[in-house]
C-alpha positions in Angstrom: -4.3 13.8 4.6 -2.9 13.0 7.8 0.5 11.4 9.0 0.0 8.3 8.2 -1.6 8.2 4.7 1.6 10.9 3.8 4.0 8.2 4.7 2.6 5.4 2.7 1.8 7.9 -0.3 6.0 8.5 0.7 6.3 4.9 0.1 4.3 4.2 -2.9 6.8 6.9 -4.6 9.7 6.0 -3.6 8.7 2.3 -5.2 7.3 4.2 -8.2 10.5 5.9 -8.9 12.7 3.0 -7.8 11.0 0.9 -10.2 11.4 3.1 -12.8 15.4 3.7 -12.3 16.2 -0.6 -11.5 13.8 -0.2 -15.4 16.1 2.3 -17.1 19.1 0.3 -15.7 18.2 -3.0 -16.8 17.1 -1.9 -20.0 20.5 -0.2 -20.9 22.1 -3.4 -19.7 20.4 -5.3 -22.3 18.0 -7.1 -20.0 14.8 -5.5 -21.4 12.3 -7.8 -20.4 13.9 -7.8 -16.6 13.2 -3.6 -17.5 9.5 -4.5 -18.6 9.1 -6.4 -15.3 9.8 -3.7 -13.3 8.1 -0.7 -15.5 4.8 -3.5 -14.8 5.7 -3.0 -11.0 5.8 0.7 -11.2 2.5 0.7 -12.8 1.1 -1.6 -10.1 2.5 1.1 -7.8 1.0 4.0 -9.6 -2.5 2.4 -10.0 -2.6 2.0 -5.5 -1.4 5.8 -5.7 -4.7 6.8 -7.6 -6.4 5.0 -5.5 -4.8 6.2 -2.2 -5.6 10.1 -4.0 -9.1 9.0 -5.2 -9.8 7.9 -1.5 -8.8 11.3 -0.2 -11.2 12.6 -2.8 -14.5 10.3 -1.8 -14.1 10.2 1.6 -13.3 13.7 2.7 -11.9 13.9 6.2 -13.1 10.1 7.2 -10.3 8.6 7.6 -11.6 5.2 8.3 -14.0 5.5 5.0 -10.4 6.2 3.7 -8.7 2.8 4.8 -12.0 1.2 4.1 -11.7 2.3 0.7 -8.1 1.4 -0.2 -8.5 -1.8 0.7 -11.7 -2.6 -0.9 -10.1 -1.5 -4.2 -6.8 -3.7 -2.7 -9.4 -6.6 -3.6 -10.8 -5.6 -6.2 -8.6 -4.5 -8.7 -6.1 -8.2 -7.9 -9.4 -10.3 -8.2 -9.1 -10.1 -12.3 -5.3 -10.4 -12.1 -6.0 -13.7 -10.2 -8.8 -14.6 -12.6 -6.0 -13.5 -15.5 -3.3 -15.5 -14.3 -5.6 -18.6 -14.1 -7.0 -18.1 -17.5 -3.5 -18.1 -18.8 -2.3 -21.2 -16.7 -5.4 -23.1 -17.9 -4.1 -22.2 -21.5 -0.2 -22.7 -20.6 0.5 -19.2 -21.3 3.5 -18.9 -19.4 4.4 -15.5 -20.4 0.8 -14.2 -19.1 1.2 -16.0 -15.7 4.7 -14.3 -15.3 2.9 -10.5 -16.0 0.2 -11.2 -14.0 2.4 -12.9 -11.1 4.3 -9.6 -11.5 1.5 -7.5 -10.5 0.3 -9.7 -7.6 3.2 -9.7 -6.1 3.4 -6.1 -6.3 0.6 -5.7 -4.8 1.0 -8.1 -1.6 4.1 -5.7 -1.2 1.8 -3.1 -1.1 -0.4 -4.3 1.5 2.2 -5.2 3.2 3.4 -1.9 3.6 0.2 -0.4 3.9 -0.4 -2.6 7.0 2.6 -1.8 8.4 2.2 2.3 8.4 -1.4 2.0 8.7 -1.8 -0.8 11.6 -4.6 -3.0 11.5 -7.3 -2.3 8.8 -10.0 -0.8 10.9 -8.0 1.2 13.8 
């Protein structure tokens, strides 16, 4: 793993563990369902950390398969999210839309940081 993909794994667990403690907090404070959107967040997290591990995995030394890989799966695994949340606005599911706007916003975050300690996709 080189410099770069040990700072955003960094990242992704600082998130994960953030998440988890602004969870514990708001849960004790009686604000569980603030707690559940935040243990969904963590989860988003832990899902791109897999990934990020599964990509070290498949692609070996390559880091550019590596990248490549990340954000294929980036893609993928929101495109049913988005296909969720639409289902559930279509049927005026509101609580749905909130869980599933929870984990794409979680996941722009994620790209967004990705893009920052990576650069540009394909350098």
């Amino acid at each position: 793993m080189n410099e770069q993909q040990r700072k955003f794994e960094v990242y992704l667990d600082e998130q994960i563990a953030a998440r988890k403690q602004r969870s514990k907090l708001l849960t004790a404070d009686d604000r569980v369902d603030e707690g559940n959107f935040e243990k969904i967040q963590a989860n988003v997290y832990e899902i791109f950390k897999t990934v990020l591990s599964v990509a070290e995995r498949v692609c070996g030394r390559d880091e550019l398969a590596k990248k490549r890989f990340f954000l294929q799966k980036a893609e993928q695994i929101p495109a049913s999210w988005m296909t969720s949340y639409e289902r559930a606005k279509l049927h005026g599911d509101v609580e749905k839309m909130q869980i599933e706007s929870i984990k794409l916003d979680a996941i722009r975050e994620i790209k967004n940081a990705q893009m920052q300690i990576w650069g540009k996709p394909y350098d």
